[in-house]
C-alpha positions as CSV (number, residue, x, y, z in Angstrom):
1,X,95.1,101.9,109.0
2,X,96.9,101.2,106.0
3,X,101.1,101.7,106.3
4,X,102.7,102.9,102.8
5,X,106.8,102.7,102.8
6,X,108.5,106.0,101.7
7,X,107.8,106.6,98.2
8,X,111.1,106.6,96.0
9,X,110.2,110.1,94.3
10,X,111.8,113.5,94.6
11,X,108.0,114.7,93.9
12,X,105.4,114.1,97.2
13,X,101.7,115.0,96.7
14,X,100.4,114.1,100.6
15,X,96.5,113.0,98.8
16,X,98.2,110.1,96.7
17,X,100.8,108.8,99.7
18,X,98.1,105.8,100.6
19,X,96.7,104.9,97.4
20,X,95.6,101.5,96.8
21,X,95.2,100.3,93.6
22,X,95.6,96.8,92.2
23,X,96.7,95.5,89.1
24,X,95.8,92.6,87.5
25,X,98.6,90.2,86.2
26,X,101.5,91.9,88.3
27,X,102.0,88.2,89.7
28,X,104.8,88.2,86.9
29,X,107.2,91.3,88.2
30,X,110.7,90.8,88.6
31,X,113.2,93.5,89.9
32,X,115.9,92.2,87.2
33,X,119.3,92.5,87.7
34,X,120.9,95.8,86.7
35,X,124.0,98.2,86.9
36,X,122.3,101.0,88.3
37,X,121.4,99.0,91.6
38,X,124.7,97.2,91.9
39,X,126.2,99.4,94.9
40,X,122.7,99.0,96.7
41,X,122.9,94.9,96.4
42,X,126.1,95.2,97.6
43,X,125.6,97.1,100.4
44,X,122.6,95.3,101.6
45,X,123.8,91.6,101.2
46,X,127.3,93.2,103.9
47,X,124.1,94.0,105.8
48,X,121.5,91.6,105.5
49,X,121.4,89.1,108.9
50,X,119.5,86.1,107.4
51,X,120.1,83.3,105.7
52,X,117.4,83.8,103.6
53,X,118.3,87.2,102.9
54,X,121.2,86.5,101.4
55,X,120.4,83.7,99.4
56,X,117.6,86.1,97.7
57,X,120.5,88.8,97.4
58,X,123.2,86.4,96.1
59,X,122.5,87.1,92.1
60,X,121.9,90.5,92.3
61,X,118.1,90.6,91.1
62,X,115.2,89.7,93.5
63,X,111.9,87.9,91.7
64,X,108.0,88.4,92.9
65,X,108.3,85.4,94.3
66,X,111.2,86.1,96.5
67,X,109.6,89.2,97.4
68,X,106.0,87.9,98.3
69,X,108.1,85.3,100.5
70,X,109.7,87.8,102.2
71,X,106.8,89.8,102.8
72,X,104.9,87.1,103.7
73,X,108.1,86.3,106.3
74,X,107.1,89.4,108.0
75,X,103.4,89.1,108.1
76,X,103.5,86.1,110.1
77,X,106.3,87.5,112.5
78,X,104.2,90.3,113.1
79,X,101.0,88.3,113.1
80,X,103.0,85.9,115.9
81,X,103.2,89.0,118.0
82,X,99.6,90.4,118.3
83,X,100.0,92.7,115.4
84,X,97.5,92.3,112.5
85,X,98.9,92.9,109.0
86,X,97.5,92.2,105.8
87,X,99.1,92.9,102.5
88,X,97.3,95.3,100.1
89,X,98.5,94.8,96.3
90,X,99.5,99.0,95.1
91,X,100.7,99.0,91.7
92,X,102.6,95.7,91.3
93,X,104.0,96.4,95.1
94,X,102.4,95.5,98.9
95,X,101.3,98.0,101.3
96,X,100.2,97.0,104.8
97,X,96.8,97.0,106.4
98,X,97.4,97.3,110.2
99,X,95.4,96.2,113.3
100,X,97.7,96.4,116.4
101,X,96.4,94.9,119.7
102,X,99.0,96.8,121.7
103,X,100.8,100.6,121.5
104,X,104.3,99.2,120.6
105,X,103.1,97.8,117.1
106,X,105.8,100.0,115.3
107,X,108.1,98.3,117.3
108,X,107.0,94.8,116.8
109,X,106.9,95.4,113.0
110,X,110.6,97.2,112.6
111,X,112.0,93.8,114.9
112,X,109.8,91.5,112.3
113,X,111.6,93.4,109.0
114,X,114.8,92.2,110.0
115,X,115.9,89.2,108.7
116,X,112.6,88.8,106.7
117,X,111.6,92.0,104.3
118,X,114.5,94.9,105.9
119,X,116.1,95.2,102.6
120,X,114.4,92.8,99.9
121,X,111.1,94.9,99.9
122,X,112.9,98.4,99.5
123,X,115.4,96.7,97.0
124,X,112.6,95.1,94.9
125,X,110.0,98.7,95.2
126,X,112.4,100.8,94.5
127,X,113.7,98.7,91.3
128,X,110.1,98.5,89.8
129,X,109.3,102.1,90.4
130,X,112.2,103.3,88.5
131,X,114.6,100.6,87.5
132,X,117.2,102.8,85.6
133,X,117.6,105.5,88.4
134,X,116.1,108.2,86.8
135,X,114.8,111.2,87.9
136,X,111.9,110.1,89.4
137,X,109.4,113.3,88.5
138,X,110.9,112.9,85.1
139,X,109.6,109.1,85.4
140,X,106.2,109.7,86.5
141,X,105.7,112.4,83.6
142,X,106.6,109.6,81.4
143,X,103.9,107.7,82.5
144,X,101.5,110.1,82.7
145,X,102.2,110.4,78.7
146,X,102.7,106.8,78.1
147,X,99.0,105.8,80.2
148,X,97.8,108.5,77.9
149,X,97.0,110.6,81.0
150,X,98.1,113.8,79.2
151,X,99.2,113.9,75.1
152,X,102.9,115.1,75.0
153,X,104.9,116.9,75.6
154,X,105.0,116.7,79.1
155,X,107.5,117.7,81.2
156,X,109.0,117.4,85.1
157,X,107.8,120.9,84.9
158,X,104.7,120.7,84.0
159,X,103.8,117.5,86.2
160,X,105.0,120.1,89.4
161,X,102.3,122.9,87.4
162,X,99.7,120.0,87.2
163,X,100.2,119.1,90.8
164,X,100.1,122.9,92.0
165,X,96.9,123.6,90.2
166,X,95.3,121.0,91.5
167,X,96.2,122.4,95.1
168,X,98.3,120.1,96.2
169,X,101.7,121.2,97.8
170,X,104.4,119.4,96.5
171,X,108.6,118.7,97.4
172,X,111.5,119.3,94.8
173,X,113.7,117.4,96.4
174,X,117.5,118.2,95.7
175,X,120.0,116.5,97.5
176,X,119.2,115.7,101.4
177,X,116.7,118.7,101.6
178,X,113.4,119.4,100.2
179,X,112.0,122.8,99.2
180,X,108.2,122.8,99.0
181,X,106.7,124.2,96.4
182,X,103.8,126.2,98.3
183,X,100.5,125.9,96.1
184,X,99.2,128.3,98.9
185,X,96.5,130.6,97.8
186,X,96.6,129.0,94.5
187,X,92.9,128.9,93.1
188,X,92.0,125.2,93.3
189,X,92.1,123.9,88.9
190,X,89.0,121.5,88.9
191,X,90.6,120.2,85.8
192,X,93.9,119.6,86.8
193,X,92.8,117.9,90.1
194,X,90.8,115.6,88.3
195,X,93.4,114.4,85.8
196,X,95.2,113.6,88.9
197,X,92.3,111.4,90.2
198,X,92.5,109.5,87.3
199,X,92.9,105.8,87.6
200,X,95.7,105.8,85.5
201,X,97.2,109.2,87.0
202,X,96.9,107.6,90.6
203,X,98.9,104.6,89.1
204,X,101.6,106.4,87.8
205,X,101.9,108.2,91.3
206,X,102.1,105.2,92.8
207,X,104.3,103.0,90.8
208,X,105.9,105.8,88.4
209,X,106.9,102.7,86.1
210,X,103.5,101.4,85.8
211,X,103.3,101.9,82.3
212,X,106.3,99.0,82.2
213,X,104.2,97.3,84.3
214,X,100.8,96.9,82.0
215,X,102.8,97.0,79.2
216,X,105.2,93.8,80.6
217,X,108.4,95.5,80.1
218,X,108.9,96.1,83.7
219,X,109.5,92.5,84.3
């Protein structure tokens, strides 16, 4: 099975959750040091239990490199402990390919996260998918425009439209709750649903910064 980590995005389409696509030349992609993740460095180097951790942590910006060797970390704590995982490249970020020899695999990968991955792989994701904290379906319209999915205008409201023609019942997220937006009974836009199965479309749902990405701005 292949194990996404929750998707930093106030929109949710359940068909795109575990899409794997890889991109060529993300080898370069740095979370950089920024403001607008300040207060989350902070709180995860108080805490982060490793040494390593907080070494990667110390200046406030976490490289590929540090984030491949913290994935890799995990990988091999898991792998120690009967519970298969191999990295799948998504977008300039890993998802996990699982094989578990026993039934308490969860448990064996949340123990193998800490110290290794815990808050360096949420730190760095989160960072490339929308570095500036922006309103996330506001971000992923961007790209849509940017990977010349759509022309412009396009808005946060008319990615939600897009994604309710195409059948697909989507969150607004405001807050801690999440109202969906029922696409119940809605007749099924052929059109629309393929837009969204667009390579470049599935992209920008799965890294809503991708455009930085190809474009090398995103690190």
């Amino acid at each position: 099975m292949v194990v996404t980590r929750p998707a930093v995005r106030t929109l949710v389409a359940a068909a795109v959750i575990s899409i794997a696509v890889g991109v060529a030349g993300c080898a370069a992609a740095v979370a950089p040091a920024n403001t607008a993740y300040a207060a989350d460095f902070e709180d995860a180097r108080v805490r982060a239990t490793s040494q390593f951790e907080h070494d990667v942590l110390a200046d406030g910006k976490i490289t590929r490199a540090e984030y491949e060797e913290a994935m890799q970390r995990f990988v091999a704590c898991a792998n120690d402990n009967a519970v298969d995982v191999s990295l799948i490249e998504q977008a300039g970020y890993f998802v996990y390919s699982v094989t578990a020899a026993s039934s308490d695999s969860d448990a064996v990968m949340a123990a193998c996260q800490v110290g290794n991955n815990q808050f360096i792989e949420p730190l760095f994701v989160d960072q490339l998918m929308n570095p500036d904290k922006k309103d996330i379906d506001e971000v992923i319209a961007h790209c849509f425009v940017a990977m010349k999915v759509v022309p412009p205008p396009f808005s946060k409201a008319d990615l939600q439209r897009l994604f309710r023609s195409a059948g697909i019942v989507t969150y607004a997220v405001t807050g801690s709750s999440a109202a969906p937006l029922d696409a119940t009974g809605v007749e099924v836009d052929e059109a629309a649903k393929a837009i969204l199965d667009s390579p470049d479309a599935s992209n920008c749902q799965a890294n809503p910064s991708y455009d930085l990405l190809v474009s090398g701005d995103g690190g």
